[in-house]
C-alpha positions as CSV (number, residue, x, y, z in Angstrom):
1,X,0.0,0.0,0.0
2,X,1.4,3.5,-1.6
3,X,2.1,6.0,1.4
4,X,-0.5,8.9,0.6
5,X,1.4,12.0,0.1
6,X,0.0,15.5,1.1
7,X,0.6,18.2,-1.3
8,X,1.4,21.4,1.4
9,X,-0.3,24.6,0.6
10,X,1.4,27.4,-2.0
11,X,3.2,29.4,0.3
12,X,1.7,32.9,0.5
13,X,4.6,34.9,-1.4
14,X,3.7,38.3,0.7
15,X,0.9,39.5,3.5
16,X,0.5,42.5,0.7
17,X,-1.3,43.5,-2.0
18,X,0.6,42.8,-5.5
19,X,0.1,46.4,-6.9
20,X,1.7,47.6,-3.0
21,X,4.5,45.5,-3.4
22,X,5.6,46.7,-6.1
23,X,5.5,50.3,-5.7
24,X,8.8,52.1,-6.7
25,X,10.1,55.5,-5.0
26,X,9.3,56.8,-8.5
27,X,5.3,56.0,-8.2
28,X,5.6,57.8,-4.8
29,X,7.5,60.6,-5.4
30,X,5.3,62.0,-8.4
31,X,5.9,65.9,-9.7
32,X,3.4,68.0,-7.2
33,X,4.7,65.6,-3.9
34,X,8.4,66.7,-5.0
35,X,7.3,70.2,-4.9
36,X,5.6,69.9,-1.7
37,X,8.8,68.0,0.1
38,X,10.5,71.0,-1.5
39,X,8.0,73.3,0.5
40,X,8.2,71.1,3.3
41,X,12.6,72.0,2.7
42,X,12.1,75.8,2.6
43,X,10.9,75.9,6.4
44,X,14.3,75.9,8.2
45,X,16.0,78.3,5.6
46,X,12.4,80.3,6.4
47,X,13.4,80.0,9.7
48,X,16.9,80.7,9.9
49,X,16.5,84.1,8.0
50,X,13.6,84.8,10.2
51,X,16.3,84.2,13.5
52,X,19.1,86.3,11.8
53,X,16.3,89.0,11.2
54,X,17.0,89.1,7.3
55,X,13.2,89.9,6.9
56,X,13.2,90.6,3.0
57,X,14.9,87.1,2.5
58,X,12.7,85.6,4.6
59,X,9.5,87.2,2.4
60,X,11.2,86.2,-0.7
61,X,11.5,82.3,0.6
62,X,7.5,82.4,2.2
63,X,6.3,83.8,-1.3
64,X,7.9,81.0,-3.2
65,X,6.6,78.1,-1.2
66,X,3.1,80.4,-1.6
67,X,3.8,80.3,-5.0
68,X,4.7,75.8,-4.8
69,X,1.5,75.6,-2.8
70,X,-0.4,76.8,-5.9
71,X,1.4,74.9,-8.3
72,X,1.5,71.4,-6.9
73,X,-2.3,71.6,-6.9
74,X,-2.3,72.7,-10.0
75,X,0.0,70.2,-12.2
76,X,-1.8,67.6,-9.6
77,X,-5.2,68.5,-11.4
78,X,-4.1,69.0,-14.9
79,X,-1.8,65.8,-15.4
80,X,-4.1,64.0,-12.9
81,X,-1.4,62.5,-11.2
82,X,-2.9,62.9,-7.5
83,X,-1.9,60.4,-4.8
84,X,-2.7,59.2,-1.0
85,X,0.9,60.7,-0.5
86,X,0.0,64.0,-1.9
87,X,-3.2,64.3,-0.2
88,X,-0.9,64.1,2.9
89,X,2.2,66.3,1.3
90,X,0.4,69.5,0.2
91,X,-1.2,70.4,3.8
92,X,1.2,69.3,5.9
93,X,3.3,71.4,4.3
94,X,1.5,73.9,4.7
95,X,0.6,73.8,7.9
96,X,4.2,72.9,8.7
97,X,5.3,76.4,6.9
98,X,2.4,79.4,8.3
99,X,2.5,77.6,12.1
100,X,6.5,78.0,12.1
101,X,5.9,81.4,10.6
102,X,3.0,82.3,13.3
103,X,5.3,81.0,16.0
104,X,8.0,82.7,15.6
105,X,6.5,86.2,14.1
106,X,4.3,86.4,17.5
107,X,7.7,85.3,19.3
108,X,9.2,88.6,17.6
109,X,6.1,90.2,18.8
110,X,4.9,91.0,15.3
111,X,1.6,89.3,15.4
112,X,-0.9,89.2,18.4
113,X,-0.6,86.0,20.5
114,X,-4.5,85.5,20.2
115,X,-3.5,84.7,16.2
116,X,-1.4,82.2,17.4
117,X,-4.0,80.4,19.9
118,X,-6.6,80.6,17.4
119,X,-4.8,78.5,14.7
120,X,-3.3,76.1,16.9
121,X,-6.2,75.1,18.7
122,X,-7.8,75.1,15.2
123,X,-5.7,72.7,13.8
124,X,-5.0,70.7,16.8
125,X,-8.3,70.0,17.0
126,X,-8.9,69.0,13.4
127,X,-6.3,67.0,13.4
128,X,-7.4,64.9,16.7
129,X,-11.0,65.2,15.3
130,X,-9.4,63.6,12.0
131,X,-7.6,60.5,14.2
132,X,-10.9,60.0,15.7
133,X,-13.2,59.7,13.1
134,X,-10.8,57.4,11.2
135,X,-10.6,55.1,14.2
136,X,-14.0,55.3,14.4
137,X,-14.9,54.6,10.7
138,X,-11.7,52.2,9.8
139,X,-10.5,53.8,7.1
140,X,-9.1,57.3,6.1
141,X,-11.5,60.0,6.4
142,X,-11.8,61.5,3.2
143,X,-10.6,65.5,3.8
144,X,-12.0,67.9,1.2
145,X,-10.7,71.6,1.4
146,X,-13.3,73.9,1.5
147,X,-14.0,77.0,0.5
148,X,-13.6,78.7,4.0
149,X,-10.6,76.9,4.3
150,X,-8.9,78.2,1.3
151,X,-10.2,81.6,2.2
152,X,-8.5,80.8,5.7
153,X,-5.4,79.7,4.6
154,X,-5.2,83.2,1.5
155,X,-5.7,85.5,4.8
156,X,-3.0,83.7,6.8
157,X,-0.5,84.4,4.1
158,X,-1.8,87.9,3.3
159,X,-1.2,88.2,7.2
160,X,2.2,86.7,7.1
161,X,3.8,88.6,3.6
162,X,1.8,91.9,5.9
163,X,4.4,91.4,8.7
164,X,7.3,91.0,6.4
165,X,6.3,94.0,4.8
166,X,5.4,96.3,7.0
167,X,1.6,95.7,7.0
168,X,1.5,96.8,3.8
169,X,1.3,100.2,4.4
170,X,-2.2,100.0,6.0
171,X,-3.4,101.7,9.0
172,X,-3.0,99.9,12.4
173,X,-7.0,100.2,12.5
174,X,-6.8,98.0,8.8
175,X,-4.1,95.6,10.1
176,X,-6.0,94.7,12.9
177,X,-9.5,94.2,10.8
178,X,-7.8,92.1,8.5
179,X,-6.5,89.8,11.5
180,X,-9.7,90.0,13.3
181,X,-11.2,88.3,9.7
182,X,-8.3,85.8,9.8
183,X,-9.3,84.7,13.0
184,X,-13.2,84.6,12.1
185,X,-12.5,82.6,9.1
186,X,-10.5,80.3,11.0
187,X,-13.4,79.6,13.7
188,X,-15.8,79.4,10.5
189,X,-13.4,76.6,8.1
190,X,-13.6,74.8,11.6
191,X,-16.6,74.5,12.4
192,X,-17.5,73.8,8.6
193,X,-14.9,70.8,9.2
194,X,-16.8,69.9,12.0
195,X,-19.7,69.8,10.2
196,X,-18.6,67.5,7.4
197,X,-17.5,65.4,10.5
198,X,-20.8,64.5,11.7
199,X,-22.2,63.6,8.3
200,X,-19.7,61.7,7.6
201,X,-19.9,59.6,10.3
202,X,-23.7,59.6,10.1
203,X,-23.2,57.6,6.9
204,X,-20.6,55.6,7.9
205,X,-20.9,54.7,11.7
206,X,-24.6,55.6,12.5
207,X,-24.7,53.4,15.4
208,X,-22.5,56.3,17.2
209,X,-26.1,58.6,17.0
210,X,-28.5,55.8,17.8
């Protein structure tokens, strides 16, 4: 009587996905999420010339990662080449860049300190609130900028390039409007966040408001 022989199982050649095996540096590092890890690079030089009090160097470095911010976005849309990487890239960096920029301007006493604790209980709460919900849903939260967050985001730049200029020549009574809008818009693009929170987790965990 033959001995019966067993065949043993194929051996599982990898716990991942074929297509995430395989991807290259290349397939990562994709035109607009260069551009923002070039961003990302400009914030210690930003922040070195800021220290050493070289002001107009320190504009001309902020206004060119301004300037990268828009472009990424755009070559992003137009070769539709977007990726989970960008969508993590492009506001990181930005945050990463006007944060550093609020910090340290409102350490130099050019910007109130009430600036400062707006935005960074603004975005540390979004960014908890994003942790949460993710946890909560199992699986990436899908973060569309608004329009109240753009809006937020032009004002905090137009506040920034201000101090490095001077306040653009406007009246103390102006400068402070402008900031007092900043700060408003800031509260508003949050709570709009917040908003787009609950619905989303409406649809997607609606035991949570049973």
């Amino acid at each position: 009587m033959g001995a019966h022989i067993t065949n043993p199982s194929p051996r599982p050649s990898s716990i991942l996905p074929p297509a995430v095996g395989r991807v290259r540096l290349g397939q990562l590092l994709k035109i607009p999420n260069i551009i923002s890890l070039c961003r990302i690079g400009m914030v210690p030089i930003f922040l070195v010339l800021l220290s050493k009090d070289r002001f107009t160097e320190a504009l001309y470095v902020f206004i060119l990662a301004a300037l990268t911010d828009a472009l990424d976005g755009t070559v992003a849309r137009w070769f539709d080449i977007r990726t989970e990487l960008g969508a993590i890239l492009d506001p990181f960096a930005d945050k990463l860049m006007l944060l550093s920029a609020l910090v340290v301007l409102t350490f130099e006493h050019a910007l109130p300190v009430w600036l400062l604790i707006v935005a960074a209980i603004r975005d540390i709460v979004l960014v908890l609130g994003y942790l949460m919900i993710s946890f909560a849903a199992g699986e990436r939260f899908p973060v569309r900028p608004s329009i109240f967050g753009k809006l937020t985001t032009v004002l905090l730049i137009a506040g920034v390039i201000g101090t490095l200029t001077g306040h653009f020549g406007l009246e103390p009574r102006a400068w402070y409007a402008l900031l007092y809008l900043t700060a408003s818009l800031m509260v508003v693009s949050g709570t709009h966040y917040f908003y787009q929170a609950l619905v989303y987790l409406s649809q997607h965990v609606p035991e949570l408001f049973s």
